[in-house]
N, C-alpha and C positions, 0 to 999 in steps of 0.2 A: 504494500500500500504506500502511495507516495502519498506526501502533503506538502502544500506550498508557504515559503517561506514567510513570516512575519518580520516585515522591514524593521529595523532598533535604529535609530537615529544615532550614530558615535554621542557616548559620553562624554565627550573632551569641550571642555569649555568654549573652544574656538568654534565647532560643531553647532553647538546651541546658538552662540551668537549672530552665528550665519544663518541660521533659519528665523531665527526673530527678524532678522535686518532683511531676511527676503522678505516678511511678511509686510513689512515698510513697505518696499520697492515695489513689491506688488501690487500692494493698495497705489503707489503713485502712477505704476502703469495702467492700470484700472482706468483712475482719474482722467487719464491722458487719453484713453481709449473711448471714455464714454463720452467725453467734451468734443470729441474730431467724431468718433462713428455712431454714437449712440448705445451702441452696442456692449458686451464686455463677454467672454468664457465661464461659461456658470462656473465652471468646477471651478477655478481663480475667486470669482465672484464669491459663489455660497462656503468656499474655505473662509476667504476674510469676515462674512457677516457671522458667522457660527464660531468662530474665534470672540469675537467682538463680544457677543452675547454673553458667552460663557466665559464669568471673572471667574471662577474657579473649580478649573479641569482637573482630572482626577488624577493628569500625568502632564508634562512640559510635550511625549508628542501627542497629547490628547486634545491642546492646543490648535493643531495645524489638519489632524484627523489620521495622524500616525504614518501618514507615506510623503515623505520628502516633492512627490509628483506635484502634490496640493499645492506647494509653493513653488512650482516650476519659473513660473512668468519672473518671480520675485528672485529666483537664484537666477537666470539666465540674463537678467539684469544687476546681479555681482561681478559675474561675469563681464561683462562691460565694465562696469567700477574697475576692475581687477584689470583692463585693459585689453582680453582675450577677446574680445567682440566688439561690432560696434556701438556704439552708447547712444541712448536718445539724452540729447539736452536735459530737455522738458521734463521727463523723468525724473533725470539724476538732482534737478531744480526740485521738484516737488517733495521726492524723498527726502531732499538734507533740509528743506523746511520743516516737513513731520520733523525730522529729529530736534532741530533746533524750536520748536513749538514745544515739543515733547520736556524738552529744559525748562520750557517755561513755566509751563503746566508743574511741574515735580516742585517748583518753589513757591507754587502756590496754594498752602492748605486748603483753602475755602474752597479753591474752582475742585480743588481733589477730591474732597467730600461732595460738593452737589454734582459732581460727573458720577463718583459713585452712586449716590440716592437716584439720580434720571436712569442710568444702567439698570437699577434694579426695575424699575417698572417697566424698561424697555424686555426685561427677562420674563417680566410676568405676562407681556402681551406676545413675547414669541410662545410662551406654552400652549396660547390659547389658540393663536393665529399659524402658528409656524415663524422660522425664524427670518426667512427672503419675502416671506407677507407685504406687501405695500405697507400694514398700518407699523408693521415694525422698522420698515425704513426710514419713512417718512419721522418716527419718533430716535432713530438714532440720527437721520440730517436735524433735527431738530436740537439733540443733545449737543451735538460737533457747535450749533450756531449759535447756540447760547452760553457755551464756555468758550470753546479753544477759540471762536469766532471773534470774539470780544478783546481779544488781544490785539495791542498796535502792529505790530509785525502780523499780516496774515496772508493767508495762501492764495493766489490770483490765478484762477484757471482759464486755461487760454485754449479755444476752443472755435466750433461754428457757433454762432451766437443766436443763428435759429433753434438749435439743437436744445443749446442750453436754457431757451426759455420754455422747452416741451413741458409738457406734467410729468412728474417726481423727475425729471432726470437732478435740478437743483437737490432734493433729496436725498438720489441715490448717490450725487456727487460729495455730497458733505456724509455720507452713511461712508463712503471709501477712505475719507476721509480720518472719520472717527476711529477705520481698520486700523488704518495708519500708526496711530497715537496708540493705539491697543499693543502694536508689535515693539513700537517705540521703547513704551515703557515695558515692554516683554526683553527688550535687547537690553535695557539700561541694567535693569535685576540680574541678568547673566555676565553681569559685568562689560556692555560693550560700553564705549567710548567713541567720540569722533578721533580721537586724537590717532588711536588705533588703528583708524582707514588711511591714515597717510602712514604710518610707519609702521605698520604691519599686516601689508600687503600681501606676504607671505604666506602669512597664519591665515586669512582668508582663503588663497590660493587652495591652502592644503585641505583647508576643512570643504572646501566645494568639490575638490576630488573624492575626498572620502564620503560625500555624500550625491556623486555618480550624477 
């Protein structure tokens, strides 16, 4: 009798931080994909909202849904970072705002506590609705707009500007959005840093190989 293998994400600290920091890039390719096509790749898509949802997973890869796959868009955009591919601008702009939003956000008790308390009813209406539900997107664009929004420094989507006046896409753009901030502070707890991506290139390198 064969049985098929159960992916284990490498333990090694550099391992984790890269799949956090994919789940960033991802959310900003999202961003970048739904402002130009409207469009986005469910599995990419319902990885980051079901991430979002769920403040606490019963394991770090129960986070992403346990197959490194989940986060493809988000690794294949290290990749780029990392130099090995070509790089979208506009991406790598969006990502290193999530992060730098994401600093903000971490020194600010108050927005840290009401971003929790709106998560949780954003949790109670995915149990009811499902979690990709319109009314659940429309209430995490809504969380992203009344916290991380409210900040002077904020994130400017560049996009068709018919597109982005359609119903829920504003929404589902600030719901990508809130992905973003979720992996953010997912990377920063594993210890990542910016500082990191410029001088330890390497250790990136190594962990996207080990993680195929």
């Amino acid at each position: 009798m064969t049985t098929t293998p159960i992916h284990r994400a490498p333990d090694a600290p550099a391992a984790r931080q890269a799949l956090a920091l994919a789940g960033v890039f991802q959310a900003a390719s999202l961003v970048d994909e739904l402002a130009r096509t409207g469009q986005v790749d469910p599995r990419a898509w319902e990885t980051l909202i079901n991430a979002t949802i769920d403040t606490n997973p019963a394991s770090f890869e129960a986070i992403y849904g346990g197959h490194p796959n989940n986060l493809r868009r988000g690794l294949d955009t290290l990749e780029a970072l990392c130099g090995r591919k070509q790089a979208n601008p506009v991406v790598l702009r969006y990502g290193f705002s999530l992060l730098m939003l994401m600093n903000k956000l971490r020194s600010d008790t108050a927005m840290m506590d009401a971003l929790g308390e709106k998560l949780a009813h954003v949790q109670h209406q995915a149990e009811h609705f499902g979690p990709v539900h319109e009314n659940v997107i429309a209430s995490l664009g809504e969380t992203y707009q009344e916290t991380l929004s409210t900040f002077k420094t904020r994130i400017v989507v560049q996009g068709d500007p018919s597109l982005l006046q359609t119903r829920m896409m504003p929404e589902r753009v600030r719901a990508c959005l809130m992905s973003g901030i979720r992996f953010a502070l997912l990377w920063h707890q594993q210890g990542g840093r910016r500082w990191k991506l410029v001088f330890q290139r390497k250790a990136l390198r190594r962990a996207l190989d080990d993680l195929g």
